[in-house]
N, C-alpha and C positions, 0 to 999 in steps of 0.2 A: 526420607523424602515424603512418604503420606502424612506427614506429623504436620510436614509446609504444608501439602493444599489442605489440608484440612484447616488449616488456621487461616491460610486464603481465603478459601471458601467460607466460610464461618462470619468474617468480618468483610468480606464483602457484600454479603448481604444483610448485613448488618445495614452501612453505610447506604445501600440502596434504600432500606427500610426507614434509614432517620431523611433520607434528601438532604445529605449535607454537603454535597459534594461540588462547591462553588467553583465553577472557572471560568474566568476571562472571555467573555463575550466577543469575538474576531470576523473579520468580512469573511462574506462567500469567497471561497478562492478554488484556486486550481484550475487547469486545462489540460485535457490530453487530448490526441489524435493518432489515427493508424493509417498510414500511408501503403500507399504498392506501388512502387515504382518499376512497372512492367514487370510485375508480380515477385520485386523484391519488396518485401514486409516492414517497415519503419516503426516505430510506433515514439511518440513526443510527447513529453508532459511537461507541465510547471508546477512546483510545488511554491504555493502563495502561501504565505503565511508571517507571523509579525515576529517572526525571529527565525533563523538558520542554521542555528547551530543543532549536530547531529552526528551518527555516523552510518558509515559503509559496512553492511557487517555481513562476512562468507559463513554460511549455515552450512554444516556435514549435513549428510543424507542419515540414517538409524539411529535417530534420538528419540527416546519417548518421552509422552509431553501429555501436561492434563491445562484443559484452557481456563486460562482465568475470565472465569464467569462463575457466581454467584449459584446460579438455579443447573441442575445436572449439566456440567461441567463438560464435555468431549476429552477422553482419552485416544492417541494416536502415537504412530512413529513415524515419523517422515521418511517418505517412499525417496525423494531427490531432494538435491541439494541445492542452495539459491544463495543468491545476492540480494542485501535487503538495505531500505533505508529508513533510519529512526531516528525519532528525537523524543521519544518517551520511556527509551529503554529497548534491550535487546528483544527478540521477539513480539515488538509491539510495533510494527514498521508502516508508513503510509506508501511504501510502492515496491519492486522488486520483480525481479525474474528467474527463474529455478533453470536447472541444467536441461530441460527438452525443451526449454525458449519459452515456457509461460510466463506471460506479465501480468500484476495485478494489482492495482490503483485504485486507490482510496481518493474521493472528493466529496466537501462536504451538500449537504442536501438539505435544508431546513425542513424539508414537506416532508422526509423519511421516519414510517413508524415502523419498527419491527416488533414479529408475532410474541405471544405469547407462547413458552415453552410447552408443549402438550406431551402427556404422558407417553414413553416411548423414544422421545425426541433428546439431542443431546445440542449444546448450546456450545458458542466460541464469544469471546467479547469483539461488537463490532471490527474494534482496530485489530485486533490477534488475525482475526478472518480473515487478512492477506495471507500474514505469516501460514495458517492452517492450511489455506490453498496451495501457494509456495512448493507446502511437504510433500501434497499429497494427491495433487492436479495435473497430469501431464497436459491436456487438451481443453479448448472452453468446455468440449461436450462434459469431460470431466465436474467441472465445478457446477455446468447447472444440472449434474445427474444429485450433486451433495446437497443443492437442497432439499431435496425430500429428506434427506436424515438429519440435516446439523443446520442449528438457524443461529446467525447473527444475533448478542444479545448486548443491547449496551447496559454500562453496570447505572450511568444516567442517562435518561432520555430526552429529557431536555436539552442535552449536548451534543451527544454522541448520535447526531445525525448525516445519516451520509448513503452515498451509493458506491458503486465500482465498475471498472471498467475492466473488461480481462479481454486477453486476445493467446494466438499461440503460432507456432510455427509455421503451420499450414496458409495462413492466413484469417483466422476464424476468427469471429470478434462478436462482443457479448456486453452490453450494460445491463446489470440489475441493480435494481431498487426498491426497495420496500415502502410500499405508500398501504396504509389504512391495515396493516399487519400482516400483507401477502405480498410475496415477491414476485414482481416486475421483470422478465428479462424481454431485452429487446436484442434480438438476434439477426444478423445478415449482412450483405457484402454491398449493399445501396451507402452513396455518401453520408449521406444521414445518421448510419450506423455505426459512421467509423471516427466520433468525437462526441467528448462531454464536457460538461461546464458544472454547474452550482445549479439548473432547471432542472426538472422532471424531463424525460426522454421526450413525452407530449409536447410540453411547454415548449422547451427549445426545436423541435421539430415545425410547431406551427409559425413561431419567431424566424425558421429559416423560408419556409414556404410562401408566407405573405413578405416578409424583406422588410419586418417592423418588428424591433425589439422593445421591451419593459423596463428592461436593469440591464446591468453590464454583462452576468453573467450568458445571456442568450445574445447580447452585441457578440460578445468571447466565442460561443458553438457559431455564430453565425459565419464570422470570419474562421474559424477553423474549419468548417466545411469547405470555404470556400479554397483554401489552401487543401486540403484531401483532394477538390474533384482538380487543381490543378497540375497535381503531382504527376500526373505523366507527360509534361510538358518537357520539350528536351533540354531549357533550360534547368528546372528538375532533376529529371533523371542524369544528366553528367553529374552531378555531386549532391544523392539524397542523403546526406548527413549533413552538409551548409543547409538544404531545404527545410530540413526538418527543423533546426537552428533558427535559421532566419521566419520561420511560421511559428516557433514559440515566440520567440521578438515580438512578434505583430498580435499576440493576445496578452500579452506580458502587461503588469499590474506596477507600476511603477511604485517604489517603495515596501512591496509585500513578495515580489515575483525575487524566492529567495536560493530556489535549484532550476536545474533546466535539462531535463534526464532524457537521453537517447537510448532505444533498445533496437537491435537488430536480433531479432527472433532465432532468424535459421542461421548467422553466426555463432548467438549464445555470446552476443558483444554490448557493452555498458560505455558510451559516452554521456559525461557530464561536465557541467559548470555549475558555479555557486555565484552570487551576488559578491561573497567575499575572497571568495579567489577564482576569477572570471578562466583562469589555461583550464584549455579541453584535458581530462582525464579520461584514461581508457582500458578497461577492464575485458577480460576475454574469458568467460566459464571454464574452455577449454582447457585452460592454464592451470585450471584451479584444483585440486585434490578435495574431493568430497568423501573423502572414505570414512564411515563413522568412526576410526580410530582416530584420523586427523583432529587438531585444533579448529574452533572456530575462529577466526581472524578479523580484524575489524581496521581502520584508519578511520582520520576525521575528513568529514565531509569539506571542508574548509582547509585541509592541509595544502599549503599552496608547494603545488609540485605539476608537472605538466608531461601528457601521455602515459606511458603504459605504467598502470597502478601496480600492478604485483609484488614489484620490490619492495612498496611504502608498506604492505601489508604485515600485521604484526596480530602474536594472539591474543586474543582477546582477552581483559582485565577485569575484572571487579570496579576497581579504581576509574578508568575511563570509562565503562557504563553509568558509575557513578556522578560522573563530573559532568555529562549530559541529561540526567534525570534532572537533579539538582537544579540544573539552571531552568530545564523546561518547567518543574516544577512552578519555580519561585517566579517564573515569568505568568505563571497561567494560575495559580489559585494564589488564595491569602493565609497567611502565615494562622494556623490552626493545628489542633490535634488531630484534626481528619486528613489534613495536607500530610503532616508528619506521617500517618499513620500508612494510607495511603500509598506515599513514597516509597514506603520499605516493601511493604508488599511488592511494589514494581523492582527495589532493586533485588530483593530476595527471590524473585522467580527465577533467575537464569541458574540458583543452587539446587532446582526439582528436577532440574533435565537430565537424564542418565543416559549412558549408550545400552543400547542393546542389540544392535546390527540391522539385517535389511528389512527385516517384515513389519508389514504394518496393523494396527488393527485400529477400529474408530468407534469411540462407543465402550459402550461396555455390557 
């Protein structure tokens, strides 16, 4: 297993070093929101993006894990276990929830720089940084105590621009984002707080307070605010899982708006839909066996089947991570030695994971 990240590591910064690392140029996308329906916790995202295909994939709790990143790497073992969703390969997920009801969501952010690695510090790749939270976050307070030790690092920066949105059972809700190499968290229980787009926290905040937007993405927080400060309205509250539903509807990107993910926090409950297969599926953590001895488990995100997912559930393959790489791959870069190369590294990460049971460590 160090034989891999060493070769990881090795060639990925290689590959930062030449900038070759061309991809597909795609709109601002994404919208989330965190509802309380008389202080039941919702929380609604859309995943935009110019293709859907993907999977659902059950993460054991006691796996240790080195992150793919280039400059001092993070070593850990995942503390809980989580539900994630990807289409770049296992452990590389843009959203997800872990068994004490953390969510955490990736959207992209053009203005986002992150720091440079300083001596001391251990690094995650931008996208992993859900997965690493996922592991090892019960609480938001958890994830903004990690930035002082572990910083988001993308392997291009050019690209890999983004922010996130975390929330957790209690209700606690948190956007950070990395502008000019320091991280941004904007924390609190005000409308304001509790939805993100493609803006800076700033940007779409002032776009909501004067009632004049720039771009679609602050039109998108503006109306999503405006659905948060509605939600305790008793039409609402009789059925906040249609609300949540019918308020992704209303920011939803016609032709890109390609998932439509519900989280009930303090259930530990996963409602969704896809653009290609529209029936509500429905996932319950509780159901689920996170013991590091268990299988990880995956289904496609697109498998048309409706209500309770558990039975679709199957363990996870080589071959299916493979059959989603592949296409995100060929969808998003051009046929090169650096795509080839690239690739395998993504599909040869999920053979470094080893069990080793509950404890954790971060860093080295």
């Amino acid at each position: 297993m160090k034989s891999r990240h060493i070769r990881i590591s090795i060639l990925l910064a290689a590959f930062v070093c030449m900038g070759c690392l061309p991809i597909r140029n795609v709109a601002n996308a994404c919208t989330v929101m965190r509802f309380s329906f008389d202080g039941r916790i919702v929380v609604a995202r859309n995943h935009d993006w110019f293709f859907g295909e993907g999977l659902l994939v059950v993460n054991p709790r006691g796996i240790q894990k080195q992150a793919i990143s280039p400059v001092q790497p993070a070593k850990w073992v995942s503390t809980y276990g989580s539900v994630s969703f990807v289409q770049f390969g296992r452990e590389i997920p843009f959203a997800g929830m872990n068994e004490k009801g953390l969510t955490v969501d990736l959207l992209q952010l053009d203005q986002a720089q992150f720091p440079v690695i300083q001596p001391g510090k251990h690094s995650v790749n931008v996208v992993q940084w859900v997965q690493y939270q996922l592991d090892t976050a019960a609480t938001v307070a958890d994830v903004v105590a990690s930035l002082e030790k572990i910083y988001p690092t993308p392997m291009v920066p050019s690209i890999e621009r983004v922010h996130y949105f975390v929330t957790d059972a209690s209700g606690d809700v948190a956007s950070i984002e990395f502008l000019g190499g320091k991280a941004n968290v904007h924390r609190g229980n005000e409308i304001q707080d509790c939805a993100l787009a493609n803006s800076t926290c700033i940007d779409s905040r002032d776009a909501f307070r004067q009632q004049r937007w720039r771009n679609d993405s602050e039109h998108r927080y503006y109306q999503a605010v405006c659905q948060v400060q509605l939600a305790n309205e008793d039409a609402a509250t009789a059925d906040p899982i249609q609300y949540a539903r019918q308020s992704l509807s209303k920011v939803a990107q016609p032709g890109l708006t390609q998932w439509s993910i519900v989280y009930e926090p303090a259930k530990k409950r996963i409602t969704f839909s896809t653009q290609t297969a529209s029936n509500l599926r429905t996932l319950d953590l509780d159901d689920l066996d996170f013991d590091p001895a268990s299988d990880a488990l995956t289904v496609d995100v697109n498998k048309d089947v409706e209500g309770d997912l558990l039975p679709h559930l199957k363990k996870y393959s080589a071959s299916d991570n493979a059959r989603i790489v592949n296409f995100a791959f060929d969808q998003t870069m051009p046929k090169s030695f650096v795509r080839t190369a690239v690739k395998q590294l993504v599909l040869d990460y999920p053979a470094t994971l080893s069990v080793v049971g509950e404890s954790t460590a971060v860093g080295e």
